[in-house]
C-alpha positions as CSV (number, residue, x, y, z in Angstrom):
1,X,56.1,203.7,86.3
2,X,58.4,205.5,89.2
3,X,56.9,203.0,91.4
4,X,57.9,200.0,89.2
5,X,61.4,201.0,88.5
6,X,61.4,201.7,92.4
7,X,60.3,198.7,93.4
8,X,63.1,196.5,90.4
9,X,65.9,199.0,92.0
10,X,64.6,197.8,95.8
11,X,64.9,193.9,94.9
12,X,68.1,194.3,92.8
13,X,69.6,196.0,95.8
14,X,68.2,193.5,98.2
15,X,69.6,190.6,96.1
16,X,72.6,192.1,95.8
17,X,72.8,192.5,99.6
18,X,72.1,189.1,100.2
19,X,75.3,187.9,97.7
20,X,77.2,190.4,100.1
21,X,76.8,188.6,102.6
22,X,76.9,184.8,101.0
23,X,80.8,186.0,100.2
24,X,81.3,187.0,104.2
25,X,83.0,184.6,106.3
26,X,81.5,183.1,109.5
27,X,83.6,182.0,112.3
28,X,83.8,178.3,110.6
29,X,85.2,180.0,107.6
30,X,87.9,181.8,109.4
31,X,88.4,178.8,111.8
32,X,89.0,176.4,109.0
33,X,91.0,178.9,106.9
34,X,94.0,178.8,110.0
35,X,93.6,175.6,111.1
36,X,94.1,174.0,107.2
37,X,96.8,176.3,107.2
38,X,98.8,174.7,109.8
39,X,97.4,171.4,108.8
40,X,99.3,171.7,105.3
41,X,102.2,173.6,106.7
42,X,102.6,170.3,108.8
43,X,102.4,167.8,106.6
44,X,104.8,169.6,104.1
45,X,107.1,170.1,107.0
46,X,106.6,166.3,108.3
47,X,106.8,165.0,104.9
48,X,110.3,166.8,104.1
49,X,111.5,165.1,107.2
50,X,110.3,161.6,106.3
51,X,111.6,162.0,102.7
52,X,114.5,162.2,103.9
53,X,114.6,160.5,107.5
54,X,112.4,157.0,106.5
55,X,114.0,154.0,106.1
56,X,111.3,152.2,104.7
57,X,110.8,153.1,101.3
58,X,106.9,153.5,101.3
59,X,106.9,155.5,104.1
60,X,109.3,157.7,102.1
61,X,107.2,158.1,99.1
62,X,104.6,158.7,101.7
63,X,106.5,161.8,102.7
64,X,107.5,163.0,99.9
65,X,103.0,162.4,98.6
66,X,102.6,164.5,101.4
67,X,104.7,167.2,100.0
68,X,103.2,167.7,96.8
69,X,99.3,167.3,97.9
70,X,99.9,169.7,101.0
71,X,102.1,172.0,99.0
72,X,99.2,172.0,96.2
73,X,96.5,172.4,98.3
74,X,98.1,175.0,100.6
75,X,98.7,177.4,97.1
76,X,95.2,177.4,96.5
77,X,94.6,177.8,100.2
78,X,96.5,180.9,100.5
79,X,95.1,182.2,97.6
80,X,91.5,182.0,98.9
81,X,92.7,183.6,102.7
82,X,94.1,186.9,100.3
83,X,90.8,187.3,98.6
84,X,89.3,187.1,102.0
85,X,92.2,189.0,103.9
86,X,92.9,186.3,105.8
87,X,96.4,185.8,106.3
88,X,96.9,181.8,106.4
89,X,99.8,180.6,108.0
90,X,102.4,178.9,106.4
91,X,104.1,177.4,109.7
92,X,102.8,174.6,111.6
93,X,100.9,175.6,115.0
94,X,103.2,174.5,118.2
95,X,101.9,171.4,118.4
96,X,103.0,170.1,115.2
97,X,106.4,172.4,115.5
98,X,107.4,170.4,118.7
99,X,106.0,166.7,117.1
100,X,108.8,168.0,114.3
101,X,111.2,168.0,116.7
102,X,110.5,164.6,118.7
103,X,110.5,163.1,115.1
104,X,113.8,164.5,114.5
105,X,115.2,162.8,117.2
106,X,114.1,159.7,115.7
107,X,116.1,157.3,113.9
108,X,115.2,154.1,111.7
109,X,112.2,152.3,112.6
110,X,111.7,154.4,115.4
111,X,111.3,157.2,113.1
112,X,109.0,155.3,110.4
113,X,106.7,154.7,113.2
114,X,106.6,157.3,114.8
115,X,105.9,159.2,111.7
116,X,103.0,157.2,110.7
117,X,101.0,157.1,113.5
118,X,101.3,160.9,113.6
119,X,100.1,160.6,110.4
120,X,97.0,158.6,111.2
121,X,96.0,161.0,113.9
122,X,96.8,164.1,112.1
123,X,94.4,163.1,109.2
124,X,91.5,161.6,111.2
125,X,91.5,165.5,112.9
126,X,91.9,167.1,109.0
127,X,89.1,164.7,108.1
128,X,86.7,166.3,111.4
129,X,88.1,169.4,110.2
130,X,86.9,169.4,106.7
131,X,83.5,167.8,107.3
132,X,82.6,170.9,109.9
133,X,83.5,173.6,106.9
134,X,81.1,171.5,104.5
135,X,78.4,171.2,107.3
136,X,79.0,175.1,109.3
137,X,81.0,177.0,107.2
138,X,79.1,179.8,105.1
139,X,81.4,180.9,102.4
140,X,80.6,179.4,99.1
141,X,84.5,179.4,98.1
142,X,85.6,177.7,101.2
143,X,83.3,175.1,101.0
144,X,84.2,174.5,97.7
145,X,87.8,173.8,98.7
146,X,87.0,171.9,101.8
147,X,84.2,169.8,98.9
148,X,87.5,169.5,96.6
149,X,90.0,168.0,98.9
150,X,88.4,165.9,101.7
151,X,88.7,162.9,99.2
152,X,92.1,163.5,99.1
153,X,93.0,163.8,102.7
154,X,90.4,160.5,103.8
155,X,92.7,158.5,101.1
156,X,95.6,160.2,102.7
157,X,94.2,158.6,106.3
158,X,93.6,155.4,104.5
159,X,97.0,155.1,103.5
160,X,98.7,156.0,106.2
161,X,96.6,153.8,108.4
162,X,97.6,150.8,105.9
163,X,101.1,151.8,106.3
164,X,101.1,152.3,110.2
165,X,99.6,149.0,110.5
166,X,102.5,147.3,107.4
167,X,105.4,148.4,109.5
168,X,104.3,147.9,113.3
């Protein structure tokens, strides 16, 4: 009988091991974790601008979309990085700050197209992004999110190629 509760105590400590480490984060994890941090922080930061900058009235409500998805998605985001003690940033990377700026600079047209075609590029990189956390990343949580809202970003892409293309 020892050896049989033993043995039960062994397994249940084994499979509870193995959950351990199904909740740690592999490199992919922590990678995707930043990066979609500053991905939302610069499409709420870009989409602020064009709300307000745009002259063309799609690319305005494109903005202002952008605003509301990213700002969704970064919440829930954030609140998988604190769960994991990872703290996910909440300012674009310097890439995106200085593409800020350049837009900023920008006036009319100028500015609508500009905008767009970051927009294009921006979520054809989010896309690549996404689909290497569903294929590499290890963490069922993150993968869940990354599951959740790569439909949202590839329509996100497919507009904003539609409206690059509209307003060229």
């Amino acid at each position: 009988m020892k050896f049989l509760l033993s043995g039960l105590l062994t397994v249940c400590i084994m499979a509870a091991c193995d959950k351990d480490d199904d909740e740690k984060l592999n490199d992919t994890d922590r990678n995707f974790l930043m990066q979609a941090g500053y991905a939302n922080s610069a499409e709420i930061n870009a989409g602020n601008l064009a709300s307000t900058k745009a002259v063309n009235p799609a690319v305005k409500a494109f903005g202002q979309m952008m605003v509301s998805e990213h700002g969704t998605s970064h919440a829930e985001l954030n609140a998988i990085g604190t769960e994991r003690g990872v703290d996910v940033p909440d300012e674009p990377d310097p890439p995106h700050q200085a593409l800020a700026q350049r837009l900023a600079t920008l006036q009319g047209v100028s500015f609508d197209t500009a905008f767009m075609n970051s927009q294009v590029m921006d979520h054809q990189m989010t896309v690549q992004l996404f689909e290497n956390e569903i294929a590499n990343g290890r963490h069922w949580r993150v993968k869940e999110y990354a599951n959740k809202y790569l439909p949202h970003i590839r329509m996100h892409l497919q507009k904003a190629d539609s409206l690059a293309r509209a307003i060229r």
